[in-house]
C-alpha angles and dihedrals in degrees: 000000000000115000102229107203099194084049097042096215142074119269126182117248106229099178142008086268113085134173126208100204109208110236102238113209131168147039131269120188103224143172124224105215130217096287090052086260114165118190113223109218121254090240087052093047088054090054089063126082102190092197087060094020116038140252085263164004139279111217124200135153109256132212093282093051091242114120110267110200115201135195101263095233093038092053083049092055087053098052097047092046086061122100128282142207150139098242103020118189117262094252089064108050085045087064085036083062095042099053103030104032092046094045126108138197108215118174129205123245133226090281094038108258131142119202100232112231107257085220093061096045095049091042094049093041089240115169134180104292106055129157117219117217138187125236115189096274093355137055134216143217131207147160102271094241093038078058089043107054083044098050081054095053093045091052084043095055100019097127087053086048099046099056096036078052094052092043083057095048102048083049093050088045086043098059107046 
C-alpha cells in the first residue's frame, strides 16, 4: 500500500509506475475565445507535474454532459485499469465507445491554453462564458449560468448532499 496525499487515501501500487493524481478544487469564471481556446488557470497548471502527469488533458463528456478534462497519464491509467477481453459484451464496448471514441487529447500551449473540440462543445451545449470547476482528479467545464443556478442548488441543498455523499463513499470504500 502506498498512502497518496493528494488523494488522501491509501492505493495499491500494482506496478513500479504510480501516479500521484492532483486533487482539482475550485471554480474559475472564463471565456472561450473565437478559436474554442480555454485558459487553464495558473493554480491548476501548478497542480500538474508533466513528467508524472502528462503535457496534457483527456476530455470527455461526463455523465452530466458537461466536458471532464483529465489529466492525460491518469486517464491512461483509467482506461488500462478497465477490463479487458477478446469478445467483450456489448455493454461493454458500448461504454468502451463512449469513453475512448469520443475522447480527445488536447495540450496546453505556452500560455496555457487548450483549444476546446468543437464536437464536445456542440454536443454539451458550452458557450463563451464558461466556469471551470475541480472535481477531486477531473475538471469540469460549464456555461457560467448553467454553474451558477447549480452551486446554488448544491448550497441550497448542501446537509441532504453531504450525507447521501458519505453514504457513497463508505459503500465505495466498502467494496473494494
Amino acid at each position: 500500500m502506498v498512502w497518496c496525499a493528494s488523494q488522501w487515501k491509501k492505493v495499491e501500487q500494482q506496478s513500479e509506475f504510480y501516479l500521484n493524481v492532483p486533487v482539482f478544487y475550485n471554480s474559475y469564471e472564463l471565456k472561450l475565445d473565437k478559436k474554442h481556446r480555454l485558459f487553464i488557470p495558473t493554480d491548476i497548471r501548478r497542480l500538474i507535474d508533466p513528467e508524472v502527469h502528462g503535457k496534457a488533458f483527456f476530455v470527455i463528456l461526463g455523465r452530466n454532459r458537461r466536458p471532464w478534462l483529465y489529466p492525460e497519464k491518469y486517464y491512461q491509467t483509467l482506461v488500462l485499469e478497465m477490463p479487458s477481453e477478446m469478445t467483450p459484451d456489448d455493454e461493454l464496448v458500448e461504454y468502451l465507445r463512449l469513453k475512448l471514441s469520443l475522447a480527445d487529447r488536447i495540450e496546453w500551449d505556452e500560455q496555457g491554453r487548450v483549444v476546446m473540440p468543437e464536437r464536445i462543445l456542440r454536443r454539451s451545449g458550452i458557450e463563451n462564458d464558461v466556469t471551470l470547476t475541480g472535481v477531486w482528479d477531473h475538471l469540469e467545464l460549464w456555461n457560467r449560468e448553467a454553474w451558477n443556478t447549480y452551486s446554488d442548488h448544491l448550497v441550497d441543498n448542501s446537509p441532504e448532499i453531504e450525507t447521501k455523499g458519505k453514504q457513497a463513499m463508505k459503500a465505495a470504500r466498502n467494496s473494494r
